[in-house]
C-alpha positions in Angstrom: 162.9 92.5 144.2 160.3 93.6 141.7 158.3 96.5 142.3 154.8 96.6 140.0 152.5 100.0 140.0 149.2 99.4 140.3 146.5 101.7 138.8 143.7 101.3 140.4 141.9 103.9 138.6 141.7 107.7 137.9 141.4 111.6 139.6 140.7 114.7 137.9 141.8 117.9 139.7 141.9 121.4 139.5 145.1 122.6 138.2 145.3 125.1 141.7 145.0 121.8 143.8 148.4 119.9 142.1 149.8 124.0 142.3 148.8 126.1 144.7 148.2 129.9 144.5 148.3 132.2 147.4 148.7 132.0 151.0 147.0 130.7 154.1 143.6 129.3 153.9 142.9 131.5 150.2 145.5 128.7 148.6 142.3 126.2 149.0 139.6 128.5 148.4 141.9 129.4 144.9 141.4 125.7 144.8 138.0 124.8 145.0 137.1 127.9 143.1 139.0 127.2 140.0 137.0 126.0 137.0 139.3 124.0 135.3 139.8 120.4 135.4 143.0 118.4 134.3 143.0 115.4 132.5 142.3 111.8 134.1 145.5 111.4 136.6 146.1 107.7 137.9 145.3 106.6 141.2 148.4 104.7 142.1 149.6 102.2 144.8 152.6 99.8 144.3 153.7 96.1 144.9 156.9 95.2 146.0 157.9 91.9 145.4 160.4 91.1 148.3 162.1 87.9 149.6 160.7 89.0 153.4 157.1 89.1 152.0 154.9 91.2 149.3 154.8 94.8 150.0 152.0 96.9 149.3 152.1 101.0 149.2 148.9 102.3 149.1 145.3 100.6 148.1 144.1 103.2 146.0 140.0 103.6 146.2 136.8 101.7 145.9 134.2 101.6 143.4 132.0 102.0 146.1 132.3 105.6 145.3 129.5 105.7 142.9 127.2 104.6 145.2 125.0 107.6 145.8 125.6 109.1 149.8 129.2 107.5 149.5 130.8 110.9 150.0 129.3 113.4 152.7 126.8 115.6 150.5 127.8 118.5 152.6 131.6 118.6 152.2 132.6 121.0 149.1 135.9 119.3 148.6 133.7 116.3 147.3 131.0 118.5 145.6 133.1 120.6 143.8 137.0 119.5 144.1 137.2 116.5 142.8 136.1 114.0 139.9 137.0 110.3 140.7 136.5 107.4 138.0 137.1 104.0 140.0 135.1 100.9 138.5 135.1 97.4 140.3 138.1 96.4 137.8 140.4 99.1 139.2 140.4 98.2 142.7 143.7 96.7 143.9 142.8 92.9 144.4 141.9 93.2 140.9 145.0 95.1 139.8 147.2 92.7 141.8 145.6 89.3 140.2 146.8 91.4 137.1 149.9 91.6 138.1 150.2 88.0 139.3 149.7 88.4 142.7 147.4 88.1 145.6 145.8 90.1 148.0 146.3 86.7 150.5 150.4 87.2 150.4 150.4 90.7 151.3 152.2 90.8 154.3 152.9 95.0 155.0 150.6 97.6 153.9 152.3 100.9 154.4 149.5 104.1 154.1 151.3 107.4 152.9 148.6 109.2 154.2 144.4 108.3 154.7 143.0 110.3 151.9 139.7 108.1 150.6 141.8 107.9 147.2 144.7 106.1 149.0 142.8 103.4 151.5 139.8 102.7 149.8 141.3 99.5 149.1 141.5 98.6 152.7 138.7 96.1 152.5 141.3 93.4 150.7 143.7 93.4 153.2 142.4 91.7 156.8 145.4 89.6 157.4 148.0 92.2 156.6 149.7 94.1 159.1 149.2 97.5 157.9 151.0 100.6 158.6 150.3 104.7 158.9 151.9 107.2 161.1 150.1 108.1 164.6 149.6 111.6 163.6 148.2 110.6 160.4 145.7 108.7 162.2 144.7 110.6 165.0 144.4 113.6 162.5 141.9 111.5 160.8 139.7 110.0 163.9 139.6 113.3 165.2 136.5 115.6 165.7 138.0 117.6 162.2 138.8 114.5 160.5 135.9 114.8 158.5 136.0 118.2 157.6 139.7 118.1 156.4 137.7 115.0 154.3 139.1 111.9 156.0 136.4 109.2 155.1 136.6 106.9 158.2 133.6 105.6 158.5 134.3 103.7 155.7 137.2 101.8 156.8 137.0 98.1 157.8 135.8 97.6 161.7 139.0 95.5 161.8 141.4 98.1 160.8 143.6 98.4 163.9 147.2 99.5 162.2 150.9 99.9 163.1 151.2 103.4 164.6 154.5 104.5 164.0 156.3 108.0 166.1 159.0 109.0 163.5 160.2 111.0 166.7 160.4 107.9 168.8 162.6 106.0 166.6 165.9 107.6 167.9 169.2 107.4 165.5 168.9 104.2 164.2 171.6 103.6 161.4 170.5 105.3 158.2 171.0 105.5 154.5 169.8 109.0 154.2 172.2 111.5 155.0 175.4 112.8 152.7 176.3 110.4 149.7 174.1 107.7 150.6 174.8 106.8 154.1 175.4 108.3 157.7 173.3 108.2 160.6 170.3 109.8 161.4 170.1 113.4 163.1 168.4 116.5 163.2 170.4 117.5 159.5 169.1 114.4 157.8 167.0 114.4 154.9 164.4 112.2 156.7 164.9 112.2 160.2 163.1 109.4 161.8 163.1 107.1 159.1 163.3 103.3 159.2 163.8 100.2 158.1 160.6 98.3 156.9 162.8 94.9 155.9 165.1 93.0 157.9 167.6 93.6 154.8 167.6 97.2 155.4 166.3 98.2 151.9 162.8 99.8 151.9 162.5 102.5 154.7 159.3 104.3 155.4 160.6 108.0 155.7 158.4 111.4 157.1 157.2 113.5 154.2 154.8 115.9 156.2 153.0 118.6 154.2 150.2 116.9 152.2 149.0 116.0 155.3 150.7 116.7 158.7 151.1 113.0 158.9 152.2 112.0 155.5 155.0 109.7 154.9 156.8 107.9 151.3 158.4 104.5 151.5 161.9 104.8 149.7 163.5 101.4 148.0 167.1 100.6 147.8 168.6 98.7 144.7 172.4 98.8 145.7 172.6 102.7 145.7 169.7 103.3 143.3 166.5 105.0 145.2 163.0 104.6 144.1 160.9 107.4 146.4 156.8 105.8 146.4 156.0 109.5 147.5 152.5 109.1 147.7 151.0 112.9 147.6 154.0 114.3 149.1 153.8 116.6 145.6 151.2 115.7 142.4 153.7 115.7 140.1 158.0 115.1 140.3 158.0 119.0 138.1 156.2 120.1 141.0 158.5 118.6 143.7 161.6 119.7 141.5 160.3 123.2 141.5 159.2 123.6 145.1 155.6 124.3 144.2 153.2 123.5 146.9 150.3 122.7 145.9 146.7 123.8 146.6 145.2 121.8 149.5 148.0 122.0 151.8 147.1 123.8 155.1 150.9 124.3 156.3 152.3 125.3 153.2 155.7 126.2 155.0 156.1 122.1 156.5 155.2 121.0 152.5 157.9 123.2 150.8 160.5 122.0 153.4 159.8 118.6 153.1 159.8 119.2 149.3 163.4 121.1 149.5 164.5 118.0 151.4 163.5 115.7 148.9 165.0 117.7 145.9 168.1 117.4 147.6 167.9 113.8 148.4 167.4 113.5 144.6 170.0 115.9 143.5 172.5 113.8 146.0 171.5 110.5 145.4 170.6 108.2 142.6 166.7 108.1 143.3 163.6 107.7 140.8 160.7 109.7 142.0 157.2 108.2 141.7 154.1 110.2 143.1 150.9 109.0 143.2 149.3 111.0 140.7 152.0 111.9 138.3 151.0 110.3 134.6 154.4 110.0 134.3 155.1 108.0 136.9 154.4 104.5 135.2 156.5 105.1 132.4 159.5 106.1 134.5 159.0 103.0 136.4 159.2 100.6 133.6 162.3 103.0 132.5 164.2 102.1 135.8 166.4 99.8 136.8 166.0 95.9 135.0 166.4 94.4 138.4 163.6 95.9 139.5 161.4 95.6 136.8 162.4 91.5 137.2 163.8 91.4 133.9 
């Protein structure tokens, strides 16, 4: 396996977004309100170079952003919460080609969540099979889908994906629970999750929080970890330090899923890569040879 990150451009955020501050609905108002801006975080999606087929986590956005009406002129996370720098180069078939690799032998596509910033990149992938959680999507298609600033009327008209029910998956044999392995139950780390591969080594997991429907796709290298977290936290400090962060609307599911990840990090060998940590790249190409296809 190789697994390659993918930056298919950049975000700047308030600081309150990446950590939130106070409760209830005044965490995102704190948000929104808060003048400062951080420095250009990546956008990032991954490639996982597999013997069952090329993997792809995430699609990262479009540079059809800068087209003026892109983003609904009426919604004040676009206005005023967020600065996006995406150029035609950035965009994943791009950043693929860069790596070597082709939008044409993607087989998955596995969402962590529908946030424009995450499956603007849709476009590229029409043979894929491509997978999101149910509640994920039905949060997004839904009456409020646009104004908890779910974009979908700029997805493909093809885009039919995988649903998956992390409830309906039952106790399927998994790695996540004590030193490595176990079963899954109602004590795991992840309950639900499940095997992507045949070889039982990349399992999409349930990270709710970000969004209701979020979910990370962990990879196994013998009992090394490598946890594609998507926005389950901005940054691995904040997930380390249990810090919520700012646009969360159930702060209470995000700090429990991020108390179950510090512990499946604490318990198990596991490199932790979100989204929009600048770090993340660098820890990457840190990791494990074998992975980096060295």
């Amino acid at each position: 396996m190789r697994i390659h990150a993918l930056q298919c451009g950049a975000v700047r955020l308030h600081p309150s977004q990446q950590i939130g501050h106070g409760t209830g609905k005044i965490r995102l108002v704190n948000s929104l309100l808060d003048r400062r801006w951080t420095e250009p975080q990546p956008i990032l999606a991954w490639a996982i170079e597999h013997p069952e087929g090329l993997i792809v986590v995430d699609t990262g956005d479009t540079a059809d952003i800068n087209r003026p009406g892109y983003f609904p002129w009426w919604h004040p996370f676009y206005k005023i919460g967020i600065k996006l720098i995406v150029d035609r180069a950035d965009e994943i078939d791009r950043r693929l080609v860069d790596a070597g690799l082709s939008t044409a032998d993607v087989r998955w596509v596995v969402l962590t969540h529908l946030h424009s910033d995450h499956v603007g990149g849709l476009k590229h992938f029409p043979n894929a099979e491509i997978i999101v959680s149910r509640r994920e999507y039905v949060d997004a298609t839904s009456f409020s889908g646009k104004m908890m600033g779910y974009l979908a009327q700029h997805w493909p008209s093809w885009f039919q994906p995988r649903l998956i029910d992390f409830d309906d998956i039952g106790t399927s044999p998994s790695p996540f629970q004590g030193e490595g392995r176990g079963e899954v139950s109602g004590d795991a780390p992840f309950p639900g999750a499940f095997p992507l591969t045949a070889a039982r080594d990349v399992w999409i997991a349930p990270t709710p929080g970000h969004t209701p429907g979020h979910m990370s796709v962990i990879v196994q290298d013998g009992l090394q970890n490598y946890f594609l977290a998507g926005d389950a936290s901005y940054t691995t400090d904040a997930m380390m330090n249990l810090q919520v962060s700012g646009v969360s609307m159930e702060a209470k599911l995000e700090w429990s899923t991020l108390s179950a990840v510090r512990n499946f990090v604490k318990s198990t060998p596991t490199l932790y890569l979100p989204s929009h940590d600048p770090l993340s790249v660098f820890r990457l190409n840190a990791a494990s040879p074998l992975l980096r296809g060295e």
